[in-house]
PDB file of the backbone (N, CA, C, O) and the ligand in Angstrom, with CONECT records:
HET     ZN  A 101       1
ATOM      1  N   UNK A   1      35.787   8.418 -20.781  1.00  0.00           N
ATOM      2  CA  UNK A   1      35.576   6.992 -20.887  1.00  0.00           C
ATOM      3  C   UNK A   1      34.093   6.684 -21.096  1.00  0.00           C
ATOM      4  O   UNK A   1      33.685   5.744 -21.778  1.00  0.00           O
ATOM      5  N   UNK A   2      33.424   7.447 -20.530  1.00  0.00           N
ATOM      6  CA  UNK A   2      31.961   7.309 -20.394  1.00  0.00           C
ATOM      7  C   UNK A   2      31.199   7.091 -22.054  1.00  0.00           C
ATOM      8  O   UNK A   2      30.372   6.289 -22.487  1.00  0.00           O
ATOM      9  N   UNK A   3      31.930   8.204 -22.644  1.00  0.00           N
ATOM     10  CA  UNK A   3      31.625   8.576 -23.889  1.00  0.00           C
ATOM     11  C   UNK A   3      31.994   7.389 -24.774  1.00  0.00           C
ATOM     12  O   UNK A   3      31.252   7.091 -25.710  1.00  0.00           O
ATOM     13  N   UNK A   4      32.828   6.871 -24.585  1.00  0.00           N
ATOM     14  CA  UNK A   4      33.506   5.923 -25.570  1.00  0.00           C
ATOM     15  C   UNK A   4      32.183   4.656 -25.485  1.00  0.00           C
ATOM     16  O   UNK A   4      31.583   4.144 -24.539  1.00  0.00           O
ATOM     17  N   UNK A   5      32.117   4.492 -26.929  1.00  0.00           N
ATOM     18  CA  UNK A   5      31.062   4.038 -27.272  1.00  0.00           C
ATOM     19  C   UNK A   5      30.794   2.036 -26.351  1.00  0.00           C
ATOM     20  O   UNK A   5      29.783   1.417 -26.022  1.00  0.00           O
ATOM     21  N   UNK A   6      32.398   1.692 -26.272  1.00  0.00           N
ATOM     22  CA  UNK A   6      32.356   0.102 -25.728  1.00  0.00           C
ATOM     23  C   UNK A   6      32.013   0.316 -24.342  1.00  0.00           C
ATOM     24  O   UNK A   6      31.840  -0.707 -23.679  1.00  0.00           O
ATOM     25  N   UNK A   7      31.844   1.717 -23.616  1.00  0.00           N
ATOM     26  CA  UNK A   7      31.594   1.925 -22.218  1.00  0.00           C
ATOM     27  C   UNK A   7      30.516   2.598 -22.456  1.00  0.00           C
ATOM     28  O   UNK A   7      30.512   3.722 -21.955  1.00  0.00           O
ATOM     29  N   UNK A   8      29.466   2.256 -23.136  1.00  0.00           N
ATOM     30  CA  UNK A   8      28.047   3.147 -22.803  1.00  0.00           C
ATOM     31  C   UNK A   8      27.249   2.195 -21.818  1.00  0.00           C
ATOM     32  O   UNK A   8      26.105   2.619 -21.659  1.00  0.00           O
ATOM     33  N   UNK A   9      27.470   1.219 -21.222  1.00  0.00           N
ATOM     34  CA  UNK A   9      26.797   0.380 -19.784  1.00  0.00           C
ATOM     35  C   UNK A   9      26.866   0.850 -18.799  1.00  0.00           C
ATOM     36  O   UNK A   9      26.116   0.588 -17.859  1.00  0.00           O
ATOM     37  N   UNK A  10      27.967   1.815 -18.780  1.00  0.00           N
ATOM     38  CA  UNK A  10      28.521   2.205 -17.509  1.00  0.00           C
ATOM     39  C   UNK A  10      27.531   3.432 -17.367  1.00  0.00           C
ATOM     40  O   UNK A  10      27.147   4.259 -18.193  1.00  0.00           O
ATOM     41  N   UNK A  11      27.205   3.221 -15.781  1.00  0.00           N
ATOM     42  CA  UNK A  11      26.154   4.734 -15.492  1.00  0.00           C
ATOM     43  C   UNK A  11      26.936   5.154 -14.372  1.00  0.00           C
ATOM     44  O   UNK A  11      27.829   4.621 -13.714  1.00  0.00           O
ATOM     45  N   UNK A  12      26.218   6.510 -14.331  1.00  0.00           N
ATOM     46  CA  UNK A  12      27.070   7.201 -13.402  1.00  0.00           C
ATOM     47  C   UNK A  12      26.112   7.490 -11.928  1.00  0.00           C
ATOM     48  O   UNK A  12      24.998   7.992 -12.076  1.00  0.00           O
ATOM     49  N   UNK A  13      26.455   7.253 -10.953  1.00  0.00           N
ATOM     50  CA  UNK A  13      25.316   7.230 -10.126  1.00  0.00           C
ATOM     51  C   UNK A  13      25.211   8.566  -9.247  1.00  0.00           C
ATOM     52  O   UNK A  13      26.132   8.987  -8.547  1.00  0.00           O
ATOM     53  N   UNK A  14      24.262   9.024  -9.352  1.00  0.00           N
ATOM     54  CA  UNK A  14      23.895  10.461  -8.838  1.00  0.00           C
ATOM     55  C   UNK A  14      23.997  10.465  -6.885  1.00  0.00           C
ATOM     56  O   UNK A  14      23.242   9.839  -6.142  1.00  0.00           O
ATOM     57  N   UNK A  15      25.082  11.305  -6.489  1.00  0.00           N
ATOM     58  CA  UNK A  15      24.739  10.976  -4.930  1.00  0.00           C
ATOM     59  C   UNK A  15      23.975  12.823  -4.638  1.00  0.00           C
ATOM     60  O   UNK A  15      24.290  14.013  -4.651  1.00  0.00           O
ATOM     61  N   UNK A  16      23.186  12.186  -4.476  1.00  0.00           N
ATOM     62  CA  UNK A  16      21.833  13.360  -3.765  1.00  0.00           C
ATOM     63  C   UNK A  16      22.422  13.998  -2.595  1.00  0.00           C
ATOM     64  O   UNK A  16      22.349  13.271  -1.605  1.00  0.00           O
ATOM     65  N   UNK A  17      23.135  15.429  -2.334  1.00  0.00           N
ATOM     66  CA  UNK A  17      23.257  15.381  -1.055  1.00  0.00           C
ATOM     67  C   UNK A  17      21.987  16.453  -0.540  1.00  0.00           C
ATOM     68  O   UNK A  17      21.156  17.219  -1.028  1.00  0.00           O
ATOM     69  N   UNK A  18      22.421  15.980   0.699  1.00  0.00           N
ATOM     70  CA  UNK A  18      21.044  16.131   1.325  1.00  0.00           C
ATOM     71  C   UNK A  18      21.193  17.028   2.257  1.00  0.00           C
ATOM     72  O   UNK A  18      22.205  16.739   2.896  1.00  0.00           O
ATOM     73  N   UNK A  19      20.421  18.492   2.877  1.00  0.00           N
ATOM     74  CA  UNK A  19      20.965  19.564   4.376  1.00  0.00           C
ATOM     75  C   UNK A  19      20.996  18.642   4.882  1.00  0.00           C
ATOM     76  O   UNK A  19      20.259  17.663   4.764  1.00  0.00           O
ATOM     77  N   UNK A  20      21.911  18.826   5.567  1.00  0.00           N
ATOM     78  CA  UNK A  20      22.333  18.818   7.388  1.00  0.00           C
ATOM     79  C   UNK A  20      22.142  19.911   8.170  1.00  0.00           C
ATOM     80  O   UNK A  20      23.152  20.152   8.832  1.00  0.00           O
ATOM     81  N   UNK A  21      21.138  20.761   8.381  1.00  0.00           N
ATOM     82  CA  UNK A  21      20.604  21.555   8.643  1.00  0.00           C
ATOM     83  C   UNK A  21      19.943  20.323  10.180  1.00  0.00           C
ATOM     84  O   UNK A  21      19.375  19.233  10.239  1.00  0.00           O
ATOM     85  N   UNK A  22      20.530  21.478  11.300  1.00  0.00           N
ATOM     86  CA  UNK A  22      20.000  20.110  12.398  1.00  0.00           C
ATOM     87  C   UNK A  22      18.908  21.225  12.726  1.00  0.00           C
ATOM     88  O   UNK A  22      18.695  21.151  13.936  1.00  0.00           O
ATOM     89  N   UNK A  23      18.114  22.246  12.142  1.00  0.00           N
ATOM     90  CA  UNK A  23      16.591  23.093  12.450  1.00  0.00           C
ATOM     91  C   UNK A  23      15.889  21.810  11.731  1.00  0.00           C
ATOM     92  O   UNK A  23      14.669  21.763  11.890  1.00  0.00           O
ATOM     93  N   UNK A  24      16.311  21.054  11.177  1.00  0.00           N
ATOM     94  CA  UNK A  24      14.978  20.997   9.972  1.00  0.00           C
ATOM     95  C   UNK A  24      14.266  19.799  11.151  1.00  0.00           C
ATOM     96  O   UNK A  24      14.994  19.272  11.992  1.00  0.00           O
ATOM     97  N   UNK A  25      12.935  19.515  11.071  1.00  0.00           N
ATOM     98  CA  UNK A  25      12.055  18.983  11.578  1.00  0.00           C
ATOM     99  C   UNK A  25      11.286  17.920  11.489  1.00  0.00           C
ATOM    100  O   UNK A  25      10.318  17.405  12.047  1.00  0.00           O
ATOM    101  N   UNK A  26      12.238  17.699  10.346  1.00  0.00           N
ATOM    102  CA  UNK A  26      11.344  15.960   9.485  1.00  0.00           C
ATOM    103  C   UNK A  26      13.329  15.634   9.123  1.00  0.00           C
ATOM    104  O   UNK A  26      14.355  16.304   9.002  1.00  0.00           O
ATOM    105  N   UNK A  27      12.856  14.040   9.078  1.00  0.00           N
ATOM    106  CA  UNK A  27      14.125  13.729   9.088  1.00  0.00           C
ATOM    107  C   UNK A  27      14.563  13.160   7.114  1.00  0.00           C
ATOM    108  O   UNK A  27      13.794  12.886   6.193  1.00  0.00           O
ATOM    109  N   UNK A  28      15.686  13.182   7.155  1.00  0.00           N
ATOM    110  CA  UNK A  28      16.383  13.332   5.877  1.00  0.00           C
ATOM    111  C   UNK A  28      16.701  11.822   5.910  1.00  0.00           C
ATOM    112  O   UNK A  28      16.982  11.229   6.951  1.00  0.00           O
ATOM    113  N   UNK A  29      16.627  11.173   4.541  1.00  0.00           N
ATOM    114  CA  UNK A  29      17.158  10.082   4.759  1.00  0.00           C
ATOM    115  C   UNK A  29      18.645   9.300   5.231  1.00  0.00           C
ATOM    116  O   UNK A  29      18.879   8.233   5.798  1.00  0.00           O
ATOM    117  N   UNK A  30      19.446  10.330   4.728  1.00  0.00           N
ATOM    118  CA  UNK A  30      20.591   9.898   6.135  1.00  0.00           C
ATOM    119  C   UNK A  30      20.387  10.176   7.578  1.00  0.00           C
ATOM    120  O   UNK A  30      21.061   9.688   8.486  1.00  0.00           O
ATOM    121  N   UNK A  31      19.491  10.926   7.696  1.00  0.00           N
ATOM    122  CA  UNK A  31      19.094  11.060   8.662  1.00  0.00           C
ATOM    123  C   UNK A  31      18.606   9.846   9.739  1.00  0.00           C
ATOM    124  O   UNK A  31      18.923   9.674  10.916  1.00  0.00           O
ATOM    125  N   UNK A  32      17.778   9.139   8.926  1.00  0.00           N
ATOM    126  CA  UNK A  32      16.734   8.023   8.959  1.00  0.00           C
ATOM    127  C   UNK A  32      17.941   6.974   9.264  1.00  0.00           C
ATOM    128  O   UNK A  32      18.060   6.400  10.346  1.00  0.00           O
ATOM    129  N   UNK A  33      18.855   6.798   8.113  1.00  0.00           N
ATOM    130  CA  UNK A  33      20.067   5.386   8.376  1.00  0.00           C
ATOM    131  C   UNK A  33      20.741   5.580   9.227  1.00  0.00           C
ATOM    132  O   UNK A  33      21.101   4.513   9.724  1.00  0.00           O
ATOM    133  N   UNK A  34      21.265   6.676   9.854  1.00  0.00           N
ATOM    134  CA  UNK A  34      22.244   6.961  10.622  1.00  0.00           C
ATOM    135  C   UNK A  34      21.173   6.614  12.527  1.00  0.00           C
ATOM    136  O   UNK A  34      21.552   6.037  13.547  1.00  0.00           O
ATOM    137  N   UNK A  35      20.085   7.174  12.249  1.00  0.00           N
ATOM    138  CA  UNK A  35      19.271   6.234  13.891  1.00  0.00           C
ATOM    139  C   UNK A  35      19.251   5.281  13.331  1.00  0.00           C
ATOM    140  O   UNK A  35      19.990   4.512  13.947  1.00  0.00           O
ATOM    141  N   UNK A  36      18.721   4.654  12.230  1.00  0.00           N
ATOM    142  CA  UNK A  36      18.389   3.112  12.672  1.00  0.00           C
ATOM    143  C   UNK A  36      19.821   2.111  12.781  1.00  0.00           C
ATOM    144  O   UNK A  36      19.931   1.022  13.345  1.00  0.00           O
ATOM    145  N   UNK A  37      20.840   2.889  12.038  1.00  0.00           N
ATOM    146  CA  UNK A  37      22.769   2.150  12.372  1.00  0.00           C
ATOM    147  C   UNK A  37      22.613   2.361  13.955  1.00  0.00           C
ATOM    148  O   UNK A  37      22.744   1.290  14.547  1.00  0.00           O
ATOM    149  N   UNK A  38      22.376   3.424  14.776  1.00  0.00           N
ATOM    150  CA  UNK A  38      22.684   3.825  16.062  1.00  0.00           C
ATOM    151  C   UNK A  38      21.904   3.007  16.893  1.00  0.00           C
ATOM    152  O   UNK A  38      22.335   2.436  17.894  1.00  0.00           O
ATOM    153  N   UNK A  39      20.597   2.945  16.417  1.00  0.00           N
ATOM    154  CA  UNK A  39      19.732   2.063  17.519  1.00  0.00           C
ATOM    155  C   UNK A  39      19.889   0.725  17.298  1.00  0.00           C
ATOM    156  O   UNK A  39      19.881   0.024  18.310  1.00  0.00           O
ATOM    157  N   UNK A  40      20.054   0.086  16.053  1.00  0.00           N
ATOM    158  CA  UNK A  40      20.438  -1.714  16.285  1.00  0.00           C
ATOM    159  C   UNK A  40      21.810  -2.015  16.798  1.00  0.00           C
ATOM    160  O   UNK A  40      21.999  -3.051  17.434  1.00  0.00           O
ATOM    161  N   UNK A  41      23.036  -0.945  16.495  1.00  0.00           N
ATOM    162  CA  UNK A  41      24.348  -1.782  17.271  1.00  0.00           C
ATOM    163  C   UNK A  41      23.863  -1.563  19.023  1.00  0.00           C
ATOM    164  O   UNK A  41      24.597  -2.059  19.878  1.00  0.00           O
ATOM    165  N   UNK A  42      22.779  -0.905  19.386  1.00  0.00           N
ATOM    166  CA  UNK A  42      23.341  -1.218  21.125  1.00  0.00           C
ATOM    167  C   UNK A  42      22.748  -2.408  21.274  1.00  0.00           C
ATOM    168  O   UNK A  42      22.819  -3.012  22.344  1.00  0.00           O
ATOM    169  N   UNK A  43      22.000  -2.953  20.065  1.00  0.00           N
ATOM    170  CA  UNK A  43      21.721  -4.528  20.760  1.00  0.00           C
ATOM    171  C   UNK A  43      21.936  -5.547  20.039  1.00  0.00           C
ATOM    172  O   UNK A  43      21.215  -6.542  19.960  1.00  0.00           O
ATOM    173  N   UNK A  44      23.021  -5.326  19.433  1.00  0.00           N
ATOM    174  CA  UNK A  44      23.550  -6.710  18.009  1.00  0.00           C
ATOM    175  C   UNK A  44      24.446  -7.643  18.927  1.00  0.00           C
ATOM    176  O   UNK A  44      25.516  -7.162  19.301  1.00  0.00           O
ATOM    177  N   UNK A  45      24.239  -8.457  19.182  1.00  0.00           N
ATOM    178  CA  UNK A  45      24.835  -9.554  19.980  1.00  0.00           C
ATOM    179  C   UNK A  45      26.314 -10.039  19.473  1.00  0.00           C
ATOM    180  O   UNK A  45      26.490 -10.766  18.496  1.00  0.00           O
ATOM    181  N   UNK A  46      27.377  -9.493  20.333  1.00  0.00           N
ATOM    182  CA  UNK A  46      29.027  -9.893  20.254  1.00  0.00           C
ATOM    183  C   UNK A  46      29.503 -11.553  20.925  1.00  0.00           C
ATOM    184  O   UNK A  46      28.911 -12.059  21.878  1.00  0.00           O
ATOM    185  N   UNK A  47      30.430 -12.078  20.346  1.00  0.00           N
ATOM    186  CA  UNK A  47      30.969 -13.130  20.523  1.00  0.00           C
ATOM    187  C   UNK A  47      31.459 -12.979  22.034  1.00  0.00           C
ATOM    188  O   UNK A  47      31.877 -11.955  22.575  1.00  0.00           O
ATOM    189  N   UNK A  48      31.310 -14.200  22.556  1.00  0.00           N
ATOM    190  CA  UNK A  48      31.906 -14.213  24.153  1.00  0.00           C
ATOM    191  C   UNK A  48      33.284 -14.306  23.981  1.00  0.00           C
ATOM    192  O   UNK A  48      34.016 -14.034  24.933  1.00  0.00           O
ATOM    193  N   UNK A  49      33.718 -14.628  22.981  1.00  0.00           N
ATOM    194  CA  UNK A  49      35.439 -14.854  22.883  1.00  0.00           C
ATOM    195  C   UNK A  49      36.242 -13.939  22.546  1.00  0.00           C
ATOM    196  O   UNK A  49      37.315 -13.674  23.089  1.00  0.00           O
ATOM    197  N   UNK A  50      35.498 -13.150  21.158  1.00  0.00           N
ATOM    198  CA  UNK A  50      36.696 -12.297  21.299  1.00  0.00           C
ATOM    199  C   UNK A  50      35.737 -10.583  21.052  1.00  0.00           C
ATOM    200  O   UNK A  50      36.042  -9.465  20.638  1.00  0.00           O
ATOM    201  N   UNK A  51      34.801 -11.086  21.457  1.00  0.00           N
ATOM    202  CA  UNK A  51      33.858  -9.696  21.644  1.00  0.00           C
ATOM    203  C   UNK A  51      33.467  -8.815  20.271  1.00  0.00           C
ATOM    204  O   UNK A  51      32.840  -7.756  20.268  1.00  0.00           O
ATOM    205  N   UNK A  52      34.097  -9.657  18.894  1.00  0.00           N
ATOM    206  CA  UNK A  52      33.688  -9.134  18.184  1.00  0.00           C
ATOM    207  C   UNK A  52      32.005  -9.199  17.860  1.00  0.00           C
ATOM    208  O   UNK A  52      31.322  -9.986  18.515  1.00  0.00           O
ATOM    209  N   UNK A  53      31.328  -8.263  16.737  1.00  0.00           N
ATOM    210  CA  UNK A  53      29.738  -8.430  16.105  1.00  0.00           C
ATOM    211  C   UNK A  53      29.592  -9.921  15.850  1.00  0.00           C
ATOM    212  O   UNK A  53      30.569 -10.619  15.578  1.00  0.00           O
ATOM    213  N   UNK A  54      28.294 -10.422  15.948  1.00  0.00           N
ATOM    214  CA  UNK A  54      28.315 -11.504  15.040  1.00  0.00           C
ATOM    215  C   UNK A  54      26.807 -11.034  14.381  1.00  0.00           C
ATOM    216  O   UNK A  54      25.999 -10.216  14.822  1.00  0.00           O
ATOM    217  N   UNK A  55      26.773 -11.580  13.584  1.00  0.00           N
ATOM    218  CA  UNK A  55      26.161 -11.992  12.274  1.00  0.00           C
ATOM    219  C   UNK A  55      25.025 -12.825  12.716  1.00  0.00           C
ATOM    220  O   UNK A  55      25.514 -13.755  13.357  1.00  0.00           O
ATOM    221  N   UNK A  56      23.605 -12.943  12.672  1.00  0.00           N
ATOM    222  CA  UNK A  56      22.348 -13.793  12.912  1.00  0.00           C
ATOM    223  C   UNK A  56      22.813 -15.475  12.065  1.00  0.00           C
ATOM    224  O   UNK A  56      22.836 -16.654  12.419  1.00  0.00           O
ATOM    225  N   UNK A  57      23.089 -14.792  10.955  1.00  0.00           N
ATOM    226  CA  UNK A  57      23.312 -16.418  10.205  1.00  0.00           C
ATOM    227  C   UNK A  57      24.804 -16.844  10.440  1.00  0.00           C
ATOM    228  O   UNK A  57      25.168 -17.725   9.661  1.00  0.00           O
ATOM    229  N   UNK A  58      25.613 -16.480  11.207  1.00  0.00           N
ATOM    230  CA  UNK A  58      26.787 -17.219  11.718  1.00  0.00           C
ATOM    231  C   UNK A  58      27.025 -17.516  13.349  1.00  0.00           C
ATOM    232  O   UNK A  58      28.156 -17.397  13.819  1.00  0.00           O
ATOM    233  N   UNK A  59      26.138 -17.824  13.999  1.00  0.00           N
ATOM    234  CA  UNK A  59      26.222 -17.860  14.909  1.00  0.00           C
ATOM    235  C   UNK A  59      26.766 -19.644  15.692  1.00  0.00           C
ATOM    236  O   UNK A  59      26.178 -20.618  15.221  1.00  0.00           O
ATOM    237  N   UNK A  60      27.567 -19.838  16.531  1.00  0.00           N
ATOM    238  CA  UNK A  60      28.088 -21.175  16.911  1.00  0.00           C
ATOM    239  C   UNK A  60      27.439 -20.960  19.108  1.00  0.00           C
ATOM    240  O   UNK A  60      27.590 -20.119  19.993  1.00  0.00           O
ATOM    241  N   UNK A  61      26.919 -21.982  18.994  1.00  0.00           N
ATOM    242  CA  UNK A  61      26.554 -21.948  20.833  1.00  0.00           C
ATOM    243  C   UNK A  61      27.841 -22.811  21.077  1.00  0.00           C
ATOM    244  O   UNK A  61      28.135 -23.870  20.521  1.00  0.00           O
ATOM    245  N   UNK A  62      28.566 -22.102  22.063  1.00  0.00           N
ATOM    246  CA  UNK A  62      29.926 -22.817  23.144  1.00  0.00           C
ATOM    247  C   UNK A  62      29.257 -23.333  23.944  1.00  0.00           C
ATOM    248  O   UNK A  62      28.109 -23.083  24.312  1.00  0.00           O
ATOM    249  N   UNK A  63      30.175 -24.305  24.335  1.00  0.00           N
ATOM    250  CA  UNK A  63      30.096 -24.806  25.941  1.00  0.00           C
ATOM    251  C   UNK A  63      31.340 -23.278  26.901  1.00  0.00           C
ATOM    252  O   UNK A  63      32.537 -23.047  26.728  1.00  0.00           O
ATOM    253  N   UNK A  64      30.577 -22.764  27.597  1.00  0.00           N
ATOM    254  CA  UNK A  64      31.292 -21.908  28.439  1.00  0.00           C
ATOM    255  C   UNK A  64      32.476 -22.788  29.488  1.00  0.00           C
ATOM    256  O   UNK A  64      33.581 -22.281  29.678  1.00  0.00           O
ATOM    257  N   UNK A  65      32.084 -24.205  30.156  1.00  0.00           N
ATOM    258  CA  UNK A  65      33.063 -24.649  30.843  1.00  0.00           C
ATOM    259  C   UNK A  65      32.959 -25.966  30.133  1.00  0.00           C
ATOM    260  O   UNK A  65      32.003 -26.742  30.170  1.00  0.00           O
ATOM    261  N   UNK A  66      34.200 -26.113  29.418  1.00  0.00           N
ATOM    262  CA  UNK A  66      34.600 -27.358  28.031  1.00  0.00           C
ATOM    263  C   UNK A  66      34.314 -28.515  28.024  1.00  0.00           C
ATOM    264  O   UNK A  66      34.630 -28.865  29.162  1.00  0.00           O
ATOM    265  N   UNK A  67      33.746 -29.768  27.288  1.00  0.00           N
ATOM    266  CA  UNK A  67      32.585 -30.638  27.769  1.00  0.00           C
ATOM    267  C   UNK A  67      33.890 -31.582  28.445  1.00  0.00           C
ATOM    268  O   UNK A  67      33.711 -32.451  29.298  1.00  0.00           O
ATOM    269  N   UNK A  68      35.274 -31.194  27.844  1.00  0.00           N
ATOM    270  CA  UNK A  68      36.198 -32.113  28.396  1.00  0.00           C
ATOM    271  C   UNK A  68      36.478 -31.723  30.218  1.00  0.00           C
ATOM    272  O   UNK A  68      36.885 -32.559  31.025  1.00  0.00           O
ATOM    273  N   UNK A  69      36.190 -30.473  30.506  1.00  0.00           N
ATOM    274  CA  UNK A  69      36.414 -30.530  32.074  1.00  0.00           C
ATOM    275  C   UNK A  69      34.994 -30.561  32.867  1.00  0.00           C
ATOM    276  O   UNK A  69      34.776 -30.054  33.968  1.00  0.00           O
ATOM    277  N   UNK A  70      34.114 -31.253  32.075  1.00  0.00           N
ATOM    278  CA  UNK A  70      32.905 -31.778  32.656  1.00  0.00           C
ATOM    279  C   UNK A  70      31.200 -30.318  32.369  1.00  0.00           C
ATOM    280  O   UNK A  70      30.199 -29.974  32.997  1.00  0.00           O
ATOM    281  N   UNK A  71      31.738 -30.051  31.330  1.00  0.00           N
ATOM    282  CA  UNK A  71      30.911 -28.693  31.026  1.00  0.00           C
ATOM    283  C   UNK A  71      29.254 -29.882  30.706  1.00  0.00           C
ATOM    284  O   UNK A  71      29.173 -30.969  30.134  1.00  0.00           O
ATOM    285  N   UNK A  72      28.424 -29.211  31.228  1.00  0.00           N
ATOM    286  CA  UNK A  72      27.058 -29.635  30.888  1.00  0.00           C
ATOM    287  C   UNK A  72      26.134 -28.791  29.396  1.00  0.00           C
ATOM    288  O   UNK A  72      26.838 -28.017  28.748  1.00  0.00           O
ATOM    289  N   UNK A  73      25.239 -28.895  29.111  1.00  0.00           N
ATOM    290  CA  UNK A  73      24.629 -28.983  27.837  1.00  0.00           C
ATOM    291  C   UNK A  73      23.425 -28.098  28.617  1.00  0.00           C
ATOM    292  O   UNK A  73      22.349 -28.024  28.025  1.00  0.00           O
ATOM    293  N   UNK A  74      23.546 -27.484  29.805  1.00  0.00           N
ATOM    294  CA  UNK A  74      22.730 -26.787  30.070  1.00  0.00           C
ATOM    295  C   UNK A  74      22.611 -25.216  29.281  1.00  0.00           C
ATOM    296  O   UNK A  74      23.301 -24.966  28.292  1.00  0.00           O
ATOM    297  N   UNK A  75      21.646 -24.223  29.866  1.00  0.00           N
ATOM    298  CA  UNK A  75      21.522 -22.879  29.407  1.00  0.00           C
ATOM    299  C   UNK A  75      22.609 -21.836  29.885  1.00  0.00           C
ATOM    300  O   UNK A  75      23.358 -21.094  29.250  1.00  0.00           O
ATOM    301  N   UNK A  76      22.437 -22.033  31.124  1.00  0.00           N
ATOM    302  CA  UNK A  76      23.845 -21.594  31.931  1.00  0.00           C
ATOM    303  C   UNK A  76      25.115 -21.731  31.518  1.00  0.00           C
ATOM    304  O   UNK A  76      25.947 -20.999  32.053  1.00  0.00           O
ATOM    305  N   UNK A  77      25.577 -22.736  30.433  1.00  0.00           N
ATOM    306  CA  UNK A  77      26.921 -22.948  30.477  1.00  0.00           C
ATOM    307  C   UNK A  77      26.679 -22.764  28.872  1.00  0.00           C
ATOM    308  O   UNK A  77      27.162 -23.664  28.185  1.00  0.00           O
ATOM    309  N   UNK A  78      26.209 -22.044  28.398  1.00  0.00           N
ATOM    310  CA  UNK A  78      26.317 -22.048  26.960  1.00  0.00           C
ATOM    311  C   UNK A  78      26.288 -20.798  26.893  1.00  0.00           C
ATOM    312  O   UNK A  78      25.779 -20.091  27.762  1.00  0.00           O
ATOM    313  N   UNK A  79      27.060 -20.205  25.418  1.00  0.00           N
ATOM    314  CA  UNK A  79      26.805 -19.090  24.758  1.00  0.00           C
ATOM    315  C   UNK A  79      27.463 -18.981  23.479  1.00  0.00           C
ATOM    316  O   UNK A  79      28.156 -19.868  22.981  1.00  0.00           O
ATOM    317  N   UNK A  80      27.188 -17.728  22.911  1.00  0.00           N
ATOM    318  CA  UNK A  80      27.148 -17.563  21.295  1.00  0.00           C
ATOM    319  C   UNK A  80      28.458 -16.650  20.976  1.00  0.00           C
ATOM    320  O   UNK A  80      28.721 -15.478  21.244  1.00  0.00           O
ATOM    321  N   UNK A  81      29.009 -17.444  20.446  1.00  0.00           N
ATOM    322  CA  UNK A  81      30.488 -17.239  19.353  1.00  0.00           C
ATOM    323  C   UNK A  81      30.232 -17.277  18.255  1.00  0.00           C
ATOM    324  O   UNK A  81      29.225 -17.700  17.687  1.00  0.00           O
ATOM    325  N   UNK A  82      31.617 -16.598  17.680  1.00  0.00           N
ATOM    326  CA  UNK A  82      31.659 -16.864  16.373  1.00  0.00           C
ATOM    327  C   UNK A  82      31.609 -18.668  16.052  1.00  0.00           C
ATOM    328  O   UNK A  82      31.845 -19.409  17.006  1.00  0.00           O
ATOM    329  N   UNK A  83      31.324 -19.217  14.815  1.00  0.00           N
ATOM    330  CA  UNK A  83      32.000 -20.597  14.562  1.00  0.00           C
ATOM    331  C   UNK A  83      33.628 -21.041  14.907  1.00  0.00           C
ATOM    332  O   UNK A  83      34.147 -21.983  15.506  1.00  0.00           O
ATOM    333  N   UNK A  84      34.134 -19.824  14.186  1.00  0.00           N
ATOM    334  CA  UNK A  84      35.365 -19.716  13.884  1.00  0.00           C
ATOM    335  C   UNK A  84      36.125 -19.742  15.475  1.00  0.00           C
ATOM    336  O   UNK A  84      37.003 -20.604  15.487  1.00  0.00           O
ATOM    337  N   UNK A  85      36.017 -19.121  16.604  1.00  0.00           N
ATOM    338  CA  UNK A  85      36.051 -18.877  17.776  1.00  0.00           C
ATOM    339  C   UNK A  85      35.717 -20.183  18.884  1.00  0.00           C
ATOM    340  O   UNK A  85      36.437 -20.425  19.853  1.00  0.00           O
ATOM    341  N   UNK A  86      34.690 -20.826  18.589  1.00  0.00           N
ATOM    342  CA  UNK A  86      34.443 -21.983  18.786  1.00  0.00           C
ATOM    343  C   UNK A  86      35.513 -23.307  18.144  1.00  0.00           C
ATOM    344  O   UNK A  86      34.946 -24.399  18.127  1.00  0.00           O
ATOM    345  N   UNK A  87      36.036 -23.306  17.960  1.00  0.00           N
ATOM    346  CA  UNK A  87      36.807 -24.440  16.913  1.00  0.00           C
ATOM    347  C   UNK A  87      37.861 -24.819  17.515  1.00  0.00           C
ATOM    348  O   UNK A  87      38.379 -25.831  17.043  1.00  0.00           O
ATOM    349  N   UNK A  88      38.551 -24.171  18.744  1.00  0.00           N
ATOM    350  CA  UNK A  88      39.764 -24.495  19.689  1.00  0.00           C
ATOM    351  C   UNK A  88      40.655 -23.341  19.626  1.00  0.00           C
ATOM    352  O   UNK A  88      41.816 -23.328  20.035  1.00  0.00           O
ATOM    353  N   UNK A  89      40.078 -22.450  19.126  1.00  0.00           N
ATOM    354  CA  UNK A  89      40.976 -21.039  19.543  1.00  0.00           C
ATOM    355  C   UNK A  89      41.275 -20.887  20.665  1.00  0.00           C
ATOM    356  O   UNK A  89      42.463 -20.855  20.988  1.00  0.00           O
ATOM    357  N   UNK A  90      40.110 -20.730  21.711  1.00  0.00           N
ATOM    358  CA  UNK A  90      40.335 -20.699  23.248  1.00  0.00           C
ATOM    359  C   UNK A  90      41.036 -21.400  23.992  1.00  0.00           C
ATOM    360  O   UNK A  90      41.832 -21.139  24.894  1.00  0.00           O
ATOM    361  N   UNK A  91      40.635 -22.405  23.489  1.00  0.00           N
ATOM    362  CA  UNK A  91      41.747 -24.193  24.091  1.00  0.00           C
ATOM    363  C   UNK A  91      43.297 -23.960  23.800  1.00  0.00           C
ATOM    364  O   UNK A  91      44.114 -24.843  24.063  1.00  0.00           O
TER     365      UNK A  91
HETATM  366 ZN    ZN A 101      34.585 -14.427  17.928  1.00  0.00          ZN2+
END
């Protein structure tokens, strides 16, 4: 297909593999993605509702106790859900 002249756009993308040799002493670039994947999920902030990841640019602040059973607008009674989670799922 490659060859066929209406598909000459198409490239083929080279995957580099790389040792996994765990002697070696300088790190490999999967090497490199695989700590920095390991070290940001122990502190990526999960939804109080249903404990999934959230996302920096999707984030919704709850009222933890519902403004209808007298929940306040304080720090204490708030936290970070999904939007979607926030919307009366819980209710
Ligand atoms: Zn959620």
């Amino acid at each position: 297909m490659l060859s066929t002249p209406n598909f000459q756009y198409l490239t083929v993308r080279k995957i580099i593999s790389q040792p996994t040799d765990s002697s070696a002493q300088d790190f490999n670039t999967n090497r490199k993605s695989e700590i920095y994947i390991k070290e940001t999920l122990k502190n990526i902030p999960r939804c109080k509702i249903c404990n999934g990841l959230i996302h920096r640019n999707s984030i919704s602040i709850d009222h933890i106790q519902r403004k209808e059973d007298g929940g306040l607008a304080n720090v204490d009674n708030g936290q970070i859900t999904h939007p979607y989670c926030n919307t009366g799922y819980k209710n």
